[in-house]
C-alpha positions, 0 to 999 in steps of 0.5 A: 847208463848214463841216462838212468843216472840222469833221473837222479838229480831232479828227483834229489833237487825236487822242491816242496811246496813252498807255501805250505812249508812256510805255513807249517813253519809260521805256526810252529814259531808262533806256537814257541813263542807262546812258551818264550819266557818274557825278559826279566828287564821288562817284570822288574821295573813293572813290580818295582813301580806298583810296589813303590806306588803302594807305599807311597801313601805311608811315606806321604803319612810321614810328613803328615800329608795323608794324616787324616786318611792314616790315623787308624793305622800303624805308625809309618816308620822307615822300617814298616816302609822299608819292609813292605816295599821290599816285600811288595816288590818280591810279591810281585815280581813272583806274580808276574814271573809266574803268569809270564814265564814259569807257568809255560813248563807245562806247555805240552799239557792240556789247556784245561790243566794250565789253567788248574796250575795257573790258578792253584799256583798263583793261590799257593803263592799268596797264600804264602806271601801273607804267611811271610808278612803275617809273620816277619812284620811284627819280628822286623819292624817292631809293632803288630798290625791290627786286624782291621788294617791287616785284612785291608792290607791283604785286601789291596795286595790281593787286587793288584796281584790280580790286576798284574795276572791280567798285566802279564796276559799283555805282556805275553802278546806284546812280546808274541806279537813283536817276534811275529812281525819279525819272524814273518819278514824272515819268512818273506825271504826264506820264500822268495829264495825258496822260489828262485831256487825252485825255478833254477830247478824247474824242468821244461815239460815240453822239452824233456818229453819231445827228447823222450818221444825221439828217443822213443823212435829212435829205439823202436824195434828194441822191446827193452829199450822201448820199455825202459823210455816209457818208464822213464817218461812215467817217471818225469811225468809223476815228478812234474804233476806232483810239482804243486803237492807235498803230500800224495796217496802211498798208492801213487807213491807205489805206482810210481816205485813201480816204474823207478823199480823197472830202471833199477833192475834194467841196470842190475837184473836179478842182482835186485829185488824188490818185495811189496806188501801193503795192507789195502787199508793204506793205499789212501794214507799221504806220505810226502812225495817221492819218500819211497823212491828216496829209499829205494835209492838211498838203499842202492846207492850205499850196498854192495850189489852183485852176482854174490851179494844180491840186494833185497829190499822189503817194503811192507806195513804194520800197525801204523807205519811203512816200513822200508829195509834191507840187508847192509852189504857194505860197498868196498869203495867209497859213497860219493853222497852228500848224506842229505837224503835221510835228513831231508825226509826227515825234515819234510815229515816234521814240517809237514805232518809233525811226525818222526821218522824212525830209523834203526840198524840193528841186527845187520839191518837197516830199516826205516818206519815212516809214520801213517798215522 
């Protein structure tokens, strides 16, 4: 009994690759930090500059420093300089808020449609602005603005509303490329306690199997003894080659249920059962690594098993998932689980293949879809 106990902890402590892991989590961060909105501290100042920048020349014309240059136009009062810095600045900061921030809620659409949204919005937005200069200049400054110098004025907002489209492309990577650097030094110190933890885990191959072998000699004669020792020595033996890979063919998963399967039931005999039906299509389908034995248990560990109340459990396939299911029999004592499990194979499916587990209770069962697909 308490050898077959024993298989349990490095089966529950078995590390995932770390590498890959890191990898998969690095391009996740940089892919949400491509949709992180960039800091209102950073677009205020930005349009405040340029717009004080494009009205400066009417506060230069009055003091007659640029008067040459400004005699066609308007006459530069406090209230035509007021409003169009005003003006200016909402212009803007709207333009740089849109291409830094807002355009990223269609983050999950296509490349081609962002850029459709990109470019309609940013049409509608000064379409829209001119419609509101057009039409509260002459109301709150108190003089109309001649066409000549009105298709200039939207002319220059035009341009610098387009060079700030590029000014905020700059923002957007200054801002990835600063959270990169710091999220790869994070990253550095996960992996390296990610490593020590793997090493305070790792089994010594020689001395597990030269225990197993003298067990071997020591139960020879005994056929169920002898069986239990070879199963057992397969499983190690999957566990410690699949050491460097996070990802294996579900027919090596099956192969290796097979052997966890035998332990199971040379502690329950015909208290457990198991049915196995896959579809031959997925035999070379990857699945993380010991994802079925982590069910299997998780449905031993958690039902009542019993000459009354026999455990079933069905392993089978569909369209695109492995599903794995059982009857809930609840224990009459309490689990002593820490309930990481599930968690943990949910998590490894996220990270490695960015897919989700399904898992459902319904109608007394239990069952959980992983993905193949």
């Amino acid at each position: 009994m308490e050898l077959f106990k024993s298989i349990r902890e490095p089966l529950r402590q078995f590390p995932l690759n770390s590498y890959t892991i890191l990898q998969v989590k690095l391009a996740k961060i940089r892919s949400a930090l491509k949709f992180k909105s960039v800091q209102q501290k950073v677009l205020l100042p930005i349009a405040l500059l340029v717009a004080f920048l494009l009205t400066l020349p009417r506060v230069l014309s009055r003091y007659s420093i640029t008067e040459e240059l400004v005699d066609s136009f308007t006459k530069a009062s406090i209230h035509d300089i007021v409003f169009r810095f005003i003006f200016a600045t909402v212009l803007f900061w709207s333009v740089l808020q849109l291409n830094t921030n807002w355009k990223y809620v269609l983050k999950n659409n296509s490349r081609n449609k962002r850029i459709g949204f990109l470019v309609f919005s940013n049409t509608l937005l000064f379409v829209f602005f001119v419609g509101i200069f057009n039409y509260f200049y002459p109301i709150l400054v108190g003089q109309n603005i001649p066409k000549n110098e009105l298709g200039l004025v939207h002319f220059v907002y035009f341009i610098v509303a387009l060079i700030l489209v590029f000014v905020s492309g700059v923002l957007r990577y200054q801002l990835i490329h600063k959270e990169d650097v710091i999220e790869k030094e994070k990253l550095k110190q996960e992996k390296l306690k990610s490593e020590l933890t793997a090493l305070k885990n790792q089994i010594n191959p020689h001395f597990l199997f030269n225990s197993l072998n003298s067990l071997n000699t020591l139960v020879r004669g005994n056929e169920e003894a002898t069986m239990f020792v070879n199963k057992l020595s397969s499983l190690y033996r999957y566990i410690l080659q699949s050491g460097s890979q996070d990802l294996v063919p579900l027919g090596d998963e099956l192969a290796f249920l097979k052997s966890y399967v035998h332990l199971i039931k040379t502690r329950y005999r015909d208290r457990f059962s198991i049915t196995i039906e896959i579809d031959e299509k997925w035999l070379p389908a990857k699945i993380p690594v010991l994802s079925l034995q982590l069910l299997i248990e998780n449905a031993v560990k958690h039902n009542e098993i019993s000459e009354s109340l026999p455990l079933q459990v069905n392993v089978f396939t569909d369209e695109s998932h492995l599903i794995v299911e059982n009857e809930i029999q609840p224990k009459s004592t309490a689990v002593d689980s820490t309930g990481n499990g599930l968690a943990n194979l949910a998590k490894r499916y996220d990270l490695l293949e960015n897919k989700r587990i399904v898992i459902s209770n319904t109608s007394n069962i239990f069952r959980v879809r992983l993905p193949l697909n």
